[in-house]
N, C-alpha and C positions, 0 to 999 in steps of 0.2 A: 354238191355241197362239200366242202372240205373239212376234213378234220375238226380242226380248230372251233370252227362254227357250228358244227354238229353237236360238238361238247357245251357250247355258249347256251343255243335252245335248248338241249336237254336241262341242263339246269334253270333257265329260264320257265321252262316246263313246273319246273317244283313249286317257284312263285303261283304260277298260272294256276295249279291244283289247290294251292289254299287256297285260293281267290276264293275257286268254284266251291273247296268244300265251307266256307262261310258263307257263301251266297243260300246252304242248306241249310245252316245252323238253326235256321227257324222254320225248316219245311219239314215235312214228312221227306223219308230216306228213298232214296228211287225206288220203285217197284220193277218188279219184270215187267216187261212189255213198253215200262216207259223211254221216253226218249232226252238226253242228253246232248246240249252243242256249246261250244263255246269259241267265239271271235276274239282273239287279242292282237292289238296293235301295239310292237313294243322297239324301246332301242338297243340294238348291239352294239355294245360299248365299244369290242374289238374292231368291226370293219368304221363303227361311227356314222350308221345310216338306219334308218326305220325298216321293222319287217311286220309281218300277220303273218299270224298261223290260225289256225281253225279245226275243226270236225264237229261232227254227229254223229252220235252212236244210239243204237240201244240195248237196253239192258238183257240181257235173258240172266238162266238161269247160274251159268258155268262161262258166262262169256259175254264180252260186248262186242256188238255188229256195227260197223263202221262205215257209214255209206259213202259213196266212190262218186254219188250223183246228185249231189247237192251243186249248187252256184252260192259263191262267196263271193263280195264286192268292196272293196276299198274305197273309197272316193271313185268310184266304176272301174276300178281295175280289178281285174277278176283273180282270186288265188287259183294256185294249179294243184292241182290231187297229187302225193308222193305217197304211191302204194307202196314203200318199206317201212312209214310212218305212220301209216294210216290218219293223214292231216293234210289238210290245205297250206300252201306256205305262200309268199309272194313277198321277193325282198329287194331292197332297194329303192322303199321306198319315197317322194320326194314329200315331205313333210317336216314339219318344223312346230317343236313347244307353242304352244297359246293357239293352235291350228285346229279347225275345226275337221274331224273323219267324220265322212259318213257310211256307216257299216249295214251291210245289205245282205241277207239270208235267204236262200230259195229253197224250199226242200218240200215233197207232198206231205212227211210226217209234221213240218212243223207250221206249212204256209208262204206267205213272205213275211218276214221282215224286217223292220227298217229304224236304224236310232244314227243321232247324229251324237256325237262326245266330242269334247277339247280335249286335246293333248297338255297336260298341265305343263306350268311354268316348271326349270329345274328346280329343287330342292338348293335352298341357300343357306346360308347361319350353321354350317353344320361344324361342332366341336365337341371336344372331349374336355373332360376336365377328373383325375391326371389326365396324362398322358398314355398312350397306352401298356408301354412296356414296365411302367410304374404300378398300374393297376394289375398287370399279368403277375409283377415281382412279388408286389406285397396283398393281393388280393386286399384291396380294400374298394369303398365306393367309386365308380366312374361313370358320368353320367354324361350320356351324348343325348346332343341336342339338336334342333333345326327349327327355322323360322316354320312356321304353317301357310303355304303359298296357295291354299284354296282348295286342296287335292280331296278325293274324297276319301282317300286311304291313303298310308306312309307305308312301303317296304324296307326294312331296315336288314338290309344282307349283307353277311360277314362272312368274307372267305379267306382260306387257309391254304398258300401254297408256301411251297420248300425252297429252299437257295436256289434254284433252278428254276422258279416261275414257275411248276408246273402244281399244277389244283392237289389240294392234298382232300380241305373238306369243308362245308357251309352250313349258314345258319341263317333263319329266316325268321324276324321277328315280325309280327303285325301292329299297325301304332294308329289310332284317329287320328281326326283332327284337334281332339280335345285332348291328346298329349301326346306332345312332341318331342319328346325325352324317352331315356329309358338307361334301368340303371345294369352296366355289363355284369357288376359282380353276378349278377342270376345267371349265367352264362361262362364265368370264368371260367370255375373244374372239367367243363367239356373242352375247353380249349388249351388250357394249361398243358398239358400233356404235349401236345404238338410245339406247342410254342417252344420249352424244354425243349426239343429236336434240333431249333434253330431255326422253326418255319416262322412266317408272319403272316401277321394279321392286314386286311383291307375291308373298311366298313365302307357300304354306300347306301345312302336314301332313294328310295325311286316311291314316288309321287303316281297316284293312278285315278284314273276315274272311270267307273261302270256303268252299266243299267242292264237291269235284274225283272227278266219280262215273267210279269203274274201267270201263277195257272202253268208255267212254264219253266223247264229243269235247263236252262240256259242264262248265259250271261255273256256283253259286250263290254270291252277293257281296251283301256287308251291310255297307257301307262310312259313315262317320260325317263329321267337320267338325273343323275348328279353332276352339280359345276363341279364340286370340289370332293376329296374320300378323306377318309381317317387312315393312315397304315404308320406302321412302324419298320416299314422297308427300309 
């Protein structure tokens, strides 16, 4: 795995950890001994091709154990274990938005099993209104928008890199389907700073859908892309 793309999932990674820690919000908090997994299908904006990542771990006291010997399935392609990461990954793969995954789990701590998810349509309608370097200038109201294409969650992530392209720092809002909007100024003062340096701003929607198995500290995600971003590059 290269550079470039090692940086894309790790941050990708951050998404994936809200998911899971709203998937708790209404549970009791892990215990020791319990056990933890999580399947996500998502896009890589940079290569522009579908990947999964996965694991199982569980909890102890000072540590989580990450098992090496599970089976994770895609649409039957199996992810491969990366003992530096302790996750399953499997990239490249051929899938396309409104597409149905079927996501498959083997493991003795948790069973088999089995959910199918659509890959949502991309996120469309997406604007600002100012603009952005307006809103940064005069810190006033800006409120970005996007149609509601059916997703069962909206990610609204905004990153920060410098005249060079390279990643400075991100933000990750969570949005329903019952509101599609969200106003920046709550958000400015962490950014302002950078922006003053001369870095810019790049906002995108990503559109996801789940399923949150009962009685079970696990969650399945089929997360999509944006057609179009917001940036003041």
């Amino acid at each position: 795995m290269n550079i470039k793309k090692t940086f894309y999932i790790l941050c990708l990674l951050l998404v994936i950890i809200i998911a899971v820690t709203g998937c708790r919000s209404s549970q009791p908090e892990i215990e020791e001994g319990e056990i933890s997994f999580l399947v996500s299908v998502d896009f890589d904006m940079d290569e522009e091709v579908f990947l999964a990542i996965g694991w199982i771990y569980e909890e102890l006291a000072n540590e989580k154990i990450y098992f090496a010997d599970a089976e994770i399935k895609i649409n039957e392609i199996e992810l491969s274990w990366v003992k530096d990461f302790s996750w399953y990954r499997a990239d490249d793969l051929d899938l396309e938005p409104n597409e149905e995954v079927t996501i498959k789990l083997s493991h003795s701590k948790v069973g088999n099993l089995e959910e199918t998810l659509v890959i949502p349509l991309p996120v469309t309608g997406l604007t600002v209104e100012p603009d952005l370097d307006q809103w940064l200038d005069d810190d006033i109201d800006a409120i970005l928008s996007w149609d509601d294409i059916g997703a069962d969650i909206y990610y609204v992530d905004i990153y920060i890199h410098n005249e060079d392209n390279k990643y400075v720092d991100s933000y990750t809002i969570v949005r329903t389907p019952e509101d599609t909007s969200y106003n920046l100024k709550n958000i400015r003062d962490r950014l302002f700073e950078k922006y003053e340096e001369g870095y810019y701003v790049t906002i995108y929607v990503i559109p996801q859908n789940s399923h949150r198995f009962p009685n079970l500290k696990g969650i399945f995600i089929a997360s999509s892309y944006s057609t179009n971003v917001i940036t003041n590059k």
